[in-house]
C-alpha positions as CSV (number, residue, x, y, z in Angstrom):
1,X,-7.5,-3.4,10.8
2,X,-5.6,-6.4,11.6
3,X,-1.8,-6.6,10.9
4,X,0.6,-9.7,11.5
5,X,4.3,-8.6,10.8
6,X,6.1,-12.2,11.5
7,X,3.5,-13.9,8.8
8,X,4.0,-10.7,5.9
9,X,0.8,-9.8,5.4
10,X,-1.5,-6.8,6.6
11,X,-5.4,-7.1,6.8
12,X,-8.0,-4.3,6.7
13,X,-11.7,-4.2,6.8
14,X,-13.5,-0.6,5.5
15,X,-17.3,-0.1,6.6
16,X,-19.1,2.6,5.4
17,X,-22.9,3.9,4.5
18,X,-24.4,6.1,2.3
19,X,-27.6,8.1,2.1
20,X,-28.7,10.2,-1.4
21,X,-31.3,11.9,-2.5
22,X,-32.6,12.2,-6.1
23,X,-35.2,14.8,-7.8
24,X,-36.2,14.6,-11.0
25,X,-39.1,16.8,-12.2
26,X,-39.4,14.6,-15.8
27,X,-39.7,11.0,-14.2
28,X,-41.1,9.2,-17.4
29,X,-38.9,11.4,-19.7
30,X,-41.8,12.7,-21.8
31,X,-42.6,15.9,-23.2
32,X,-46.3,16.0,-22.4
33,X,-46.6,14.4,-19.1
34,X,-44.3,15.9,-16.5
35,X,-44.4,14.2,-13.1
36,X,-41.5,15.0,-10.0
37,X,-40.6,11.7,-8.2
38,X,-38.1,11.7,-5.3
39,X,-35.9,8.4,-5.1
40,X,-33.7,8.1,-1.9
41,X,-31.1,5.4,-1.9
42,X,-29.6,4.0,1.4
43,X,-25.9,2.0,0.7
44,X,-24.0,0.0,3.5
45,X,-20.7,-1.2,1.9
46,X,-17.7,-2.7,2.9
47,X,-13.8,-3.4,1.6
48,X,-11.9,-5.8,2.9
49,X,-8.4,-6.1,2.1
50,X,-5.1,-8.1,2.4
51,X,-1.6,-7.2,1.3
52,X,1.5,-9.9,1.2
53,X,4.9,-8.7,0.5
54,X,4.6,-8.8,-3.9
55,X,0.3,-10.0,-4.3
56,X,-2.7,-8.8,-2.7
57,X,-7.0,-9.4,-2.8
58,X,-9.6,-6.9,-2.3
59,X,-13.3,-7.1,-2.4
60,X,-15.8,-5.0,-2.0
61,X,-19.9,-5.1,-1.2
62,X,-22.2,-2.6,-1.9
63,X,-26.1,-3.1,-1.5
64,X,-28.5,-0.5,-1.5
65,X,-31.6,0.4,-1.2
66,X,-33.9,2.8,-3.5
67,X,-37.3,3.9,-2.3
68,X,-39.2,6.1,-4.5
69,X,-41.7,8.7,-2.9
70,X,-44.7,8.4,-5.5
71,X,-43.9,5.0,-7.4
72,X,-42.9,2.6,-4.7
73,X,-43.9,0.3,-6.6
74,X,-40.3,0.7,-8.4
75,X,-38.7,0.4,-5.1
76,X,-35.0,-1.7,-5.7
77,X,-32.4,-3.4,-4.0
78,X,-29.6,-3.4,-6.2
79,X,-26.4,-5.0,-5.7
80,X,-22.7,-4.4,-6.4
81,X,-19.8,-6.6,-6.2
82,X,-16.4,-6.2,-7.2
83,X,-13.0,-8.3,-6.5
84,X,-9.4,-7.7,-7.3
85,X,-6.6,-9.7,-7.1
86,X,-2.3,-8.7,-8.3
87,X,0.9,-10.2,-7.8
88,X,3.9,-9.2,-8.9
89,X,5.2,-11.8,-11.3
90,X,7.7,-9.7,-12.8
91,X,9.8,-9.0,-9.4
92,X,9.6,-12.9,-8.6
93,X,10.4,-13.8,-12.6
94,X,11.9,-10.8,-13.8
95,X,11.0,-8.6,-16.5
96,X,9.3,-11.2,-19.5
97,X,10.5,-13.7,-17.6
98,X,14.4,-12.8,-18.0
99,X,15.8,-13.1,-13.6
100,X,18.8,-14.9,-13.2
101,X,21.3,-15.1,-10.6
102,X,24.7,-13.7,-11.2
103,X,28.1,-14.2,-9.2
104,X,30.3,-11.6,-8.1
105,X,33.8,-12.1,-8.8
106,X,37.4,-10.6,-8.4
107,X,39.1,-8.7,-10.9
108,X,42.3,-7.4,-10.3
109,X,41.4,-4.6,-7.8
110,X,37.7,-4.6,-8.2
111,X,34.7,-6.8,-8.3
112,X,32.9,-7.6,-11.4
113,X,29.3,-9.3,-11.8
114,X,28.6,-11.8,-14.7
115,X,25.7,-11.0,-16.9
116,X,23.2,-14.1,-17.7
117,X,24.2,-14.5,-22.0
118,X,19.9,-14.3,-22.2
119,X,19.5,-10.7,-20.0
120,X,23.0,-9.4,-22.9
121,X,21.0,-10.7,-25.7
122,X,17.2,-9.0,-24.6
123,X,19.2,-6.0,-23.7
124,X,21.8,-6.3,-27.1
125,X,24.7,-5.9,-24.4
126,X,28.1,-7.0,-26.1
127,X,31.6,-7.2,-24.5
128,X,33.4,-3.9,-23.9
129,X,30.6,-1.7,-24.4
130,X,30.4,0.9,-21.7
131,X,27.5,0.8,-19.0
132,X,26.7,3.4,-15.9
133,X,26.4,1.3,-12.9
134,X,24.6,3.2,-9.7
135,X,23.4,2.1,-6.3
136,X,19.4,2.9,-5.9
137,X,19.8,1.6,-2.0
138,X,22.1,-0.5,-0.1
139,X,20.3,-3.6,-2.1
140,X,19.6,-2.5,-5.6
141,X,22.2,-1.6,-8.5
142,X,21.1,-0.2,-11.6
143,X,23.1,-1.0,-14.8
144,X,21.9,1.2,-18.0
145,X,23.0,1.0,-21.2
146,X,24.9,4.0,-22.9
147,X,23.4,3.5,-26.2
């Protein structure tokens, strides 16, 4: 695992193996003709992974390895792949695309925060309607609507 803290983004790498064992006493799945076979499979595999602040990739490998007892002639390598990639859009965008800045300004007494006209319309906020407003942390307020 690899982590840089000054360029945002934490690394990891994930080895790992696997060893199973299969019996089947019916190998060709027939009434009449009955025949065991054992199939062993051997899988190294990896993730490797890397996380920024709102997006991240992952991919992972998995080969293995089957070896039949009776039937080598069956005997595999099979493969598996898989990668994954998110960001968070809506945090940098906003909700369908709806962030805007807002200014804080003085009222009287108090301190009031304008509402973007396009967030009062998506949300049908309209002047003098009543709304809780709540810290979630020292960075976040929450403004829900009454109705």
């Amino acid at each position: 695992m690899a982590a840089s803290p000054a360029a945002g983004y934490q690394a990891t790498f994930t080895p790992r193996i696997s060893v199973s064992e299969e019996y089947t006493d019916n190998y060709f799945l027939t009434d009449d003709n009955k025949v065991y076979e054992y199939i062993t499979t051997i899988s190294p595999a990896f993730t490797a992974q890397i996380l920024w602040i709102s997006s991240g990739a992952e991919i992972s490998y998995a080969p293995s390895y089957a070896i039949y007892d009776r039937f080598n002639e069956n005997d595999t390598l099979r493969h598996n792949a898989q990668f994954f990639g998110w960001t968070e859009i809506a945090k940098k965008r906003g909700l369908w695309g709806l962030a805007s800045k807002a200014k804080v300004n003085q009222v009287g007494n108090s301190i009031a925060v304008t509402i973007a006209s396009k967030i009062a319309k998506f949300t049908n906020l309209k002047k003098g309607e009543e709304v809780r407003v709540y810290p979630e942390n020292r960075h976040r307020l929450i403004v829900e609507i009454s109705s």
